[in-house]
KOLTORFI-70685 format. One line per 4 residues: number of its first residue (from 1); their letters; for each residue x, y, z of C-alpha. Coordinates in Angstrom, 3 decimals, m for minus. Example, Ala and Ser with C-alpha at 12.3 -4.5 7.8 and 13.67 -1.06 7.14 Angstrom:
residues 2
1	AS	12.300,m4.500,7.800  13.670,m1.060,7.140
***
This chain:
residues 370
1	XXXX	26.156,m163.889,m132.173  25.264,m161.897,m128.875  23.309,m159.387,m130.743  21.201,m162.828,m132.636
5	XXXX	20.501,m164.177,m129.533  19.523,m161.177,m127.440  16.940,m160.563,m131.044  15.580,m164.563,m130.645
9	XXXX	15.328,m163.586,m126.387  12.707,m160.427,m127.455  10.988,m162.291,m130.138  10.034,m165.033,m127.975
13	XXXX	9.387,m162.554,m125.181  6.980,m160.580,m127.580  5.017,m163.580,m128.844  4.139,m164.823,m125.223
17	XXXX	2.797,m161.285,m124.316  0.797,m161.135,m127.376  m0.417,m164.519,m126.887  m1.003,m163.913,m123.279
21	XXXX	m3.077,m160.309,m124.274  m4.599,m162.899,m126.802  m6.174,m165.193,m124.158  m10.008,m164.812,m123.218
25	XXXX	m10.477,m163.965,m119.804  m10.804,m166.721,m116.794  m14.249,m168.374,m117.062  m15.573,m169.561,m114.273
29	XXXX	m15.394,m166.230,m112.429  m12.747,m166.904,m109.461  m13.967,m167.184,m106.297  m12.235,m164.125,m105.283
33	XXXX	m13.708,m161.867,m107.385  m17.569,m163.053,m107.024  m16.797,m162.613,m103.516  m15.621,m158.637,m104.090
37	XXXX	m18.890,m158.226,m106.152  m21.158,m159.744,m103.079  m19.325,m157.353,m101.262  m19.690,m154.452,m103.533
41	XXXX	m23.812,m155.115,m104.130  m24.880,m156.250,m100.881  m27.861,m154.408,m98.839  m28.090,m155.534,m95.277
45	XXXX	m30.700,m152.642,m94.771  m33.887,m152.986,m95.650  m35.455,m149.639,m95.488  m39.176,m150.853,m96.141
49	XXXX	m42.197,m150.182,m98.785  m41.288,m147.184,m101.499  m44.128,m147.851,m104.166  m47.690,m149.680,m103.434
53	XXXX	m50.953,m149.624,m105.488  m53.538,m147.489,m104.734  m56.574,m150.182,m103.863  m56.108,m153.834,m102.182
57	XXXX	m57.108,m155.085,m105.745  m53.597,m154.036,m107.389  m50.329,m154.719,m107.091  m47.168,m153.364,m108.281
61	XXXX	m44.074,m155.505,m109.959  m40.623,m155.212,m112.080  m38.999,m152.019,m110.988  m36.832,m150.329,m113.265
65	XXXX	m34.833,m147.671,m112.662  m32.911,m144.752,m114.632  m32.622,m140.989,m114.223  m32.858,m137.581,m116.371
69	XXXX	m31.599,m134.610,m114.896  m31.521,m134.295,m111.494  m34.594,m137.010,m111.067  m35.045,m140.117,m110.855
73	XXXX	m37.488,m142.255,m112.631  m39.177,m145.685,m112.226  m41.040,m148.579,m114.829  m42.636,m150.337,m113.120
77	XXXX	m46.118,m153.155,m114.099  m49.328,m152.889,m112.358  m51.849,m155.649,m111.975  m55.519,m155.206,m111.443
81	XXXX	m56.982,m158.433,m112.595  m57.057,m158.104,m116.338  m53.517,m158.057,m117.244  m50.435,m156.292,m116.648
85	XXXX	m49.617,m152.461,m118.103  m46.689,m150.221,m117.425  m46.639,m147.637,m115.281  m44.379,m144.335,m114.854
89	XXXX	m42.837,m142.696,m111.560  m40.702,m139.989,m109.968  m38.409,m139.517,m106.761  m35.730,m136.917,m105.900
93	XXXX	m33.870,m139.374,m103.593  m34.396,m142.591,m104.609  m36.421,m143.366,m101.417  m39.859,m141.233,m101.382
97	XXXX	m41.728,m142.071,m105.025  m44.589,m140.027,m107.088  m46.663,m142.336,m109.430  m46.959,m140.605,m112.458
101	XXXX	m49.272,m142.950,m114.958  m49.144,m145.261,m117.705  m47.049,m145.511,m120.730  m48.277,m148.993,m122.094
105	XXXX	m51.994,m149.368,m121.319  m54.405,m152.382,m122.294  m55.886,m152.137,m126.057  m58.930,m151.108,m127.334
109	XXXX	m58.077,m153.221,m130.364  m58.841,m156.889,m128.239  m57.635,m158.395,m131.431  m54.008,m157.846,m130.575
113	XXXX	m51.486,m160.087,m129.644  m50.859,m158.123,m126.645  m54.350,m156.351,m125.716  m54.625,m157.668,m122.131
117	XXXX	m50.893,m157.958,m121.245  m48.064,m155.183,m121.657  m45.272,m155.168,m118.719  m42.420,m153.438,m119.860
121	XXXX	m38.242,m153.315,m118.981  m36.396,m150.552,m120.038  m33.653,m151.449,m122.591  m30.130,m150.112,m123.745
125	XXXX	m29.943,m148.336,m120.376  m26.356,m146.919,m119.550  m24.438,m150.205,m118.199  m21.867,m148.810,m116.241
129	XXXX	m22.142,m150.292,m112.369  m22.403,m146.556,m110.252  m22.399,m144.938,m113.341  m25.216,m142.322,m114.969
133	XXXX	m28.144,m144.245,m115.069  m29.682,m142.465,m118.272  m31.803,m144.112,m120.812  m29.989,m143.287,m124.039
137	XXXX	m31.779,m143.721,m127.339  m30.845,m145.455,m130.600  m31.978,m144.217,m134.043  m33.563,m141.527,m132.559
141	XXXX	m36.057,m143.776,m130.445  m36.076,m145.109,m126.889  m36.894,m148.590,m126.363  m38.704,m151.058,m124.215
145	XXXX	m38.734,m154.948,m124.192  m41.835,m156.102,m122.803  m44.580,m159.252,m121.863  m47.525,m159.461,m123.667
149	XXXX	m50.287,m161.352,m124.329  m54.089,m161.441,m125.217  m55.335,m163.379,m122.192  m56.933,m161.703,m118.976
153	XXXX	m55.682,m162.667,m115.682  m52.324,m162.991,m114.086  m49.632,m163.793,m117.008  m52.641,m166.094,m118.619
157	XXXX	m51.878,m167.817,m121.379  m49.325,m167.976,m124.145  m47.101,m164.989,m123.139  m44.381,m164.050,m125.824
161	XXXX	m41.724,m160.596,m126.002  m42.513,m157.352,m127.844  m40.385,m154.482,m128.536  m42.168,m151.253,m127.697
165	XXXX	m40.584,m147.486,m128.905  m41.396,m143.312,m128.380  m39.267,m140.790,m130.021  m40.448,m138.615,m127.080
169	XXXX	m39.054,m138.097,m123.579  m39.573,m141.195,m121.825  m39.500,m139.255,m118.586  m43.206,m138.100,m119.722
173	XXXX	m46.316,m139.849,m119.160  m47.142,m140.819,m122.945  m48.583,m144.391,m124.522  m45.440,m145.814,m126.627
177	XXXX	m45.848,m147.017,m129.965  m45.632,m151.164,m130.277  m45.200,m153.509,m133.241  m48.187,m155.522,m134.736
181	XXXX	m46.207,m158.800,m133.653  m43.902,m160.212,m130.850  m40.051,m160.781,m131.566  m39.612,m163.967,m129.573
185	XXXX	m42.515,m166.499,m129.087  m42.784,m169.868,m127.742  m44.125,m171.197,m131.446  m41.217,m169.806,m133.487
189	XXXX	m40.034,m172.297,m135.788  m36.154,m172.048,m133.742  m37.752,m171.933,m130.533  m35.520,m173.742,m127.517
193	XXXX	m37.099,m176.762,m126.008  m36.659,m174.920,m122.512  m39.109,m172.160,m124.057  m41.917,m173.454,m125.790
197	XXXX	m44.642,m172.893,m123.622  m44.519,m168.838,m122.813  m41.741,m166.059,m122.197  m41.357,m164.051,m119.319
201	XXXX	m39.121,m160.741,m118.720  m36.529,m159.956,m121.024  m33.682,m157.116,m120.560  m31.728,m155.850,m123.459
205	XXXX	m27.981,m154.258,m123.310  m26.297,m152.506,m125.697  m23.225,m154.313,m126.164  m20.880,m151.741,m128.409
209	XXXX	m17.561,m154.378,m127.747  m20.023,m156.441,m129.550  m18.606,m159.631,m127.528  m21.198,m161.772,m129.163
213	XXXX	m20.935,m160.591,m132.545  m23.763,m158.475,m132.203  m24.590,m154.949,m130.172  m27.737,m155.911,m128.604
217	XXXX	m28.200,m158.758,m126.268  m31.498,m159.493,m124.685  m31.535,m162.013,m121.396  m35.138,m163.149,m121.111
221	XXXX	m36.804,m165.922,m118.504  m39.149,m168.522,m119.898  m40.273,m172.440,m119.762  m40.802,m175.271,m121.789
225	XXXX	m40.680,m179.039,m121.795  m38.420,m180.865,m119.474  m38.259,m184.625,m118.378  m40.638,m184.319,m115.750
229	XXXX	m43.321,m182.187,m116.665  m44.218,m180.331,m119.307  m44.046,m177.483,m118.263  m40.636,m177.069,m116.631
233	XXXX	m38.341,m174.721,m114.404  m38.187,m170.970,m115.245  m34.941,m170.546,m117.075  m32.724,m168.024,m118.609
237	XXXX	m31.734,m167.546,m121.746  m30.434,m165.013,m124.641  m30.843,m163.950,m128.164  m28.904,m160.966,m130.199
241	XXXX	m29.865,m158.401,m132.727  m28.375,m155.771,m135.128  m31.089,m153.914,m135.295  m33.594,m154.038,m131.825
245	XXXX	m36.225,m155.164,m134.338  m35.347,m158.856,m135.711  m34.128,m161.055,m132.987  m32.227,m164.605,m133.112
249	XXXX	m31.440,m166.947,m130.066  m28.029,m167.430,m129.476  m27.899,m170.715,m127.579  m29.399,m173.849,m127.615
253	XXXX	m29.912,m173.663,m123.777  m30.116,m171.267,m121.352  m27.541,m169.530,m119.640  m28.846,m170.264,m116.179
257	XXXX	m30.689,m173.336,m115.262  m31.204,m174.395,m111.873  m33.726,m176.892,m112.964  m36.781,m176.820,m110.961
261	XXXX	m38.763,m173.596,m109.831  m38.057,m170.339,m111.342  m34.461,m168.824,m112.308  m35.467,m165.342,m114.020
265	XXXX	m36.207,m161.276,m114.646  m32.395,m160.836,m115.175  m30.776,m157.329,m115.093  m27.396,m156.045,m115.798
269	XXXX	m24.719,m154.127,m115.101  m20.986,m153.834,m115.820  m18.338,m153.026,m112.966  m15.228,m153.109,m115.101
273	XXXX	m14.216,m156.185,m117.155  m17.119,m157.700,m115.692  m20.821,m157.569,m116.539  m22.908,m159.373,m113.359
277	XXXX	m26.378,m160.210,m113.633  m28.642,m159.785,m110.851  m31.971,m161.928,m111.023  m34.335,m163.928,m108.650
281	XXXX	m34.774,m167.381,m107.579  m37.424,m169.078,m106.454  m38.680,m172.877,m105.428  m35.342,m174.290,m106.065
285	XXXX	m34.198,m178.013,m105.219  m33.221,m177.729,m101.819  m36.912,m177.408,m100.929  m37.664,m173.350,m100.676
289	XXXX	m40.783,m172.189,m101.253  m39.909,m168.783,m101.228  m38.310,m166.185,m103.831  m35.181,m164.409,m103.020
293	XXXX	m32.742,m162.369,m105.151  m29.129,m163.525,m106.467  m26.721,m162.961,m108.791  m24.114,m164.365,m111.249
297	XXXX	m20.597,m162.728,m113.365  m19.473,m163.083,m117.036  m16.386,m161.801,m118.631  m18.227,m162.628,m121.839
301	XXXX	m21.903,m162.412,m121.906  m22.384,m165.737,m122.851  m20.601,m167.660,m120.230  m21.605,m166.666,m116.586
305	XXXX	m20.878,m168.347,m113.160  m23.193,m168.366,m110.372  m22.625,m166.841,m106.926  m23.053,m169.799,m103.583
309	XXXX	m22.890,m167.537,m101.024  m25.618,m165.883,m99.202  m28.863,m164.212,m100.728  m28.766,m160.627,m101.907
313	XXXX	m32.528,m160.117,m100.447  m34.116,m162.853,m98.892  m38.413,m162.584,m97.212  m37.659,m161.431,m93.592
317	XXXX	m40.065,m158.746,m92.858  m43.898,m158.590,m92.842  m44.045,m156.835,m95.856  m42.085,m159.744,m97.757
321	XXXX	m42.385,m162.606,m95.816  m43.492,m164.778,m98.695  m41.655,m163.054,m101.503  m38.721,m160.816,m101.578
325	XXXX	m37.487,m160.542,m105.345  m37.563,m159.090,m108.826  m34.236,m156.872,m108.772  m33.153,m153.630,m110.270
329	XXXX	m30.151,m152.507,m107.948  m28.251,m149.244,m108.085  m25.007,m147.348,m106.775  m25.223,m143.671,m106.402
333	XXXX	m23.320,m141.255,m104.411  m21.467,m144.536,m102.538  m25.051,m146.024,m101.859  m26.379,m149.306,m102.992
337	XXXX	m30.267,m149.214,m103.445  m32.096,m152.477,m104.262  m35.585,m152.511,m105.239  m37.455,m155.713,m105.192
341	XXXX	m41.279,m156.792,m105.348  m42.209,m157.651,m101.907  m45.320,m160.256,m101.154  m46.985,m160.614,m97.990
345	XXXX	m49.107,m163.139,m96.358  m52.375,m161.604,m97.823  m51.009,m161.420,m101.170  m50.331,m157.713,m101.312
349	XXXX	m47.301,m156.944,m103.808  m45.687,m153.905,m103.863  m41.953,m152.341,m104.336  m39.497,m152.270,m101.226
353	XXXX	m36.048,m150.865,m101.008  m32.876,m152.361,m99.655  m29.240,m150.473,m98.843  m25.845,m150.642,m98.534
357	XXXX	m25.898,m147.743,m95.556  m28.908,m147.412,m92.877  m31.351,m144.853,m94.503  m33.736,m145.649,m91.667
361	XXXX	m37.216,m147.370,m91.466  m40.070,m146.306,m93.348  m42.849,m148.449,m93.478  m45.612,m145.585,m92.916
365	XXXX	m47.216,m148.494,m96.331  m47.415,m151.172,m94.718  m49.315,m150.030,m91.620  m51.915,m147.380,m93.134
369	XX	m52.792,m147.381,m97.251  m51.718,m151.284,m97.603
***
């Protein structure tokens, strides 16, 4: 009888375990832990301008960072009244950067979808938060999502995502190869009605729990209809693919709405358990008119929560007084770096740095080629 019940005892025992093991994880994020992540990404020093354009009629957007041997590389658009293209550069440190040139440059062919507009976001980079930073490559190719469109001026016109490819070293200077068609556009037939007037940036991550069904995931900012005007808040959403080349959306809305102004140019990173996304907001409700970076943490991908605390980078220099935003943050060697476009009064945009430790001021930029 003893010997029965002590069997019935571990049964039930082994059956609320396995149910427990069973059990998604929390969603929302608790408090507690979005708090450890502020404290884990946050860069109270701003170190100044890293990356500006060489003449007062460009200006420099979107870094992205990743790293091949023992340097350090950076995507990042330029703009110089036509359109956007991507551009290539170097740094040993993370602090003092070498432009390099262009990997997706305007068409010849003006027939293209994309001849005037190409801004590019490096995709399937390694996730892990402090991790290796490399750019790893899937069926023998490296990939890029990117903007692009076939109107001049800045982000003119109907604006839809391409999926751009080299089966070289993307730490050359080299034009990649591109598709004769976008993936996602504002007049596909199951386009969202928060997206049907133009997309915006888009980062893809390589997924291999495959928490969504599928291995790649692709986070990308547009806007569309909404009750007030027609065309609406910035918002983000998601779509999936098995292959990088045929892409589905996922949701009916987006993932994060904050319903007026702009919510967008998500990029991720996973510190455990949990992948956070770092984007920028901009114009919100409570009456802001400027742009400022945040973030938000999901166990799952598809469910995130958003942080209410303090700013990650808010405008509080002369060199982004208007603007501070447009993320791509780091951890190496114990140091947070966060790179952000910065906007000044005048309207000059270039890329600034941010860190967890004082690195010291450098903007030499700012007061001589700017």
């Amino acid at each position: 009888m003893l010997k029965t019940i002590l069997l019935i005892v571990i049964n039930a025992l082994f059956v609320q375990l396995t149910t427990a093991l069973a059990q998604p994880k929390l969603t929302p994020v608790p408090a507690n832990q979005m708090q450890k992540v502020y404290e884990e990404v946050k860069t109270p020093f701003k170190y100044g301008l890293v990356l500006v354009p060489p003449t007062a009629k460009k200006k420099v957007d979107c870094p992205s960072i990743f790293r091949k041997g023992e340097m350090w590389y950076m995507t990042y658009i330029v703009y110089d009244g036509r359109g956007y293209e991507t551009w290539l550069a170097k740094s040993n440190n993370l602090l003092y950067w070498e432009t390099m040139g262009p990997i997706l440059s305007f068409s010849a062919d003006t027939t293209r979808w994309d001849s005037n507009q190409k801004g590019g976001y490096i995709a399937l980079q390694d996730p892990e938060w402090g991790g290796s930073y490399q750019w790893p490559d899937y069926n023998g190719k490296h990939w890029m999502s990117y903007l692009g469109g076939n109107k001049r001026g800045y982000e003119a016109g109907q604006l839809s995502i391409g999926m751009a490819f080299t089966e070289k070293d993307p730490s050359t200077v080299h034009e990649w190869q591109l598709f004769d068609h976008p993936v996602l556009a504002s007049t596909d037939k199951d386009v969202r009605w928060w997206e049907n007037v133009t997309q915006y940036k888009s980062s893809v991550v390589w997924d291999k729990q495959k928490l969504t069904g599928h291995e790649f995931v692709m986070y990308y900012n547009a806007n569309g209809d909404s009750l007030n005007s027609k065309k609406g808040a910035e918002r983000i959403g998601m779509a999936v693919s098995d292959d990088m080349l045929n892409w589905k959306r996922f949701l009916k809305d987006p993932v994060l709405n904050h319903h007026r102004g702009i919510t967008g140019d998500a990029t991720l990173q996973k510190m455990g358990d949990l992948w956070v996304m770092f984007y920028f907001g901009a114009f919100w409700p409570e009456g802001r008119k400027d742009a400022f970076d945040r973030f938000a943490c999901s166990y799952d991908l598809v469910n995130w929560t958003d942080w209410t605390g303090d700013d990650l980078i808010k405008p509080s220099e002369n060199y982004d007084e208007v603007y501070a935003h447009k993320p791509c943050v780091v951890k190496w060697k114990g140091v947070v770096y966060h790179f952000y476009c910065s906007v000044d009064k005048k309207d000059n945009r270039g890329i600034a740095v941010a860190t967890s430790l004082d690195k010291g001021v450098s903007n030499l930029y700012y007061k001589s080629e700017y």
